[in-house]
C-alpha positions in Angstrom: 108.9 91.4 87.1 112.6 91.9 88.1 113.6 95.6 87.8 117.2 96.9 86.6 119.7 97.7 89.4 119.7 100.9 87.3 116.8 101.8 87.3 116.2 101.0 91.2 119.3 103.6 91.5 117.6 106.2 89.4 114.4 106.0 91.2 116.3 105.9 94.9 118.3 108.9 93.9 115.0 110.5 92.9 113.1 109.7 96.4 116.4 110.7 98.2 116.1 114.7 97.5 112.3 114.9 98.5 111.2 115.5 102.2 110.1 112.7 104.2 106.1 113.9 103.8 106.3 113.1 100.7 108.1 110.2 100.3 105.2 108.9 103.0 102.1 110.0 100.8 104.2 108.4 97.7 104.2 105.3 99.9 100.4 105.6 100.5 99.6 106.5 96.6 101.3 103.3 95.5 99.4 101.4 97.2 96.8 102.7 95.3 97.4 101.9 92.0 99.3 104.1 89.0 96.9 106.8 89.3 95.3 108.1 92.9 93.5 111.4 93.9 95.3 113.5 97.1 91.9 113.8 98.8 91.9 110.4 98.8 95.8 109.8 99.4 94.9 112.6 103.0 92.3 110.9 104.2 93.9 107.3 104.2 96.9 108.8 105.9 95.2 110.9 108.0 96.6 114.1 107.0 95.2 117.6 105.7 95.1 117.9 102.0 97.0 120.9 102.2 100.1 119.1 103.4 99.2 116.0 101.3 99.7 118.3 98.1 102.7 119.6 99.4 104.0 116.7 99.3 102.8 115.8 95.8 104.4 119.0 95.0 107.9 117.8 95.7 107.2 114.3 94.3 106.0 116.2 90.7 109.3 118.8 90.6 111.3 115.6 90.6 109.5 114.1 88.3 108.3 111.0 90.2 104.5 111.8 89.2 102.5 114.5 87.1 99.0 116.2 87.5 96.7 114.8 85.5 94.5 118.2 85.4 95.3 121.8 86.7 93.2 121.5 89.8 95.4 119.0 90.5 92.3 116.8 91.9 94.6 113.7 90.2 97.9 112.5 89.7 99.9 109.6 87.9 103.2 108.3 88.4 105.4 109.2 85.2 106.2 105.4 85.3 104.8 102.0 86.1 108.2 101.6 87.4 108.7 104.2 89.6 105.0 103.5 91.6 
């Protein structure tokens, strides 16, 4: 599926304005399919899950993905696109 030159933009502006940790765990949670779990996402990059939900943290104030529950043991990207 070819995406939009648009919507690339929109999504590139997006990752621009988050740190580089979590632009790396978004990198690692794509791989793992639309929905993934930080405990998970920390130990395949071999990081603390503190820092791994920072990350998250960033990714879900710019809207790039969304807690799926408020122990935030999941998360989704808002859009198939995006991931």
């Amino acid at each position: 599926m070819r995406i939009p030159a648009s919507v690339q933009g929109i999504v590139a502006s997006r990752l621009e304005t988050l740190p580089d940790e979590s632009v790396e765990t978004l990198t690692v949670a794509s791989v793992s399919g639309n929905r993934f779990e930080p405990q998970l996402l920390a130990r395949v990059a071999r990081t603390s899950h503190e820092r791994t939900l920072d990350g998250l943290n960033h990714a879900a104030v710019a809207g790039i993905i969304r807690p799926l529950d408020e122990q935030l043991r999941a998360f989704e990207f808002t859009h198939d696109l995006i991931r």
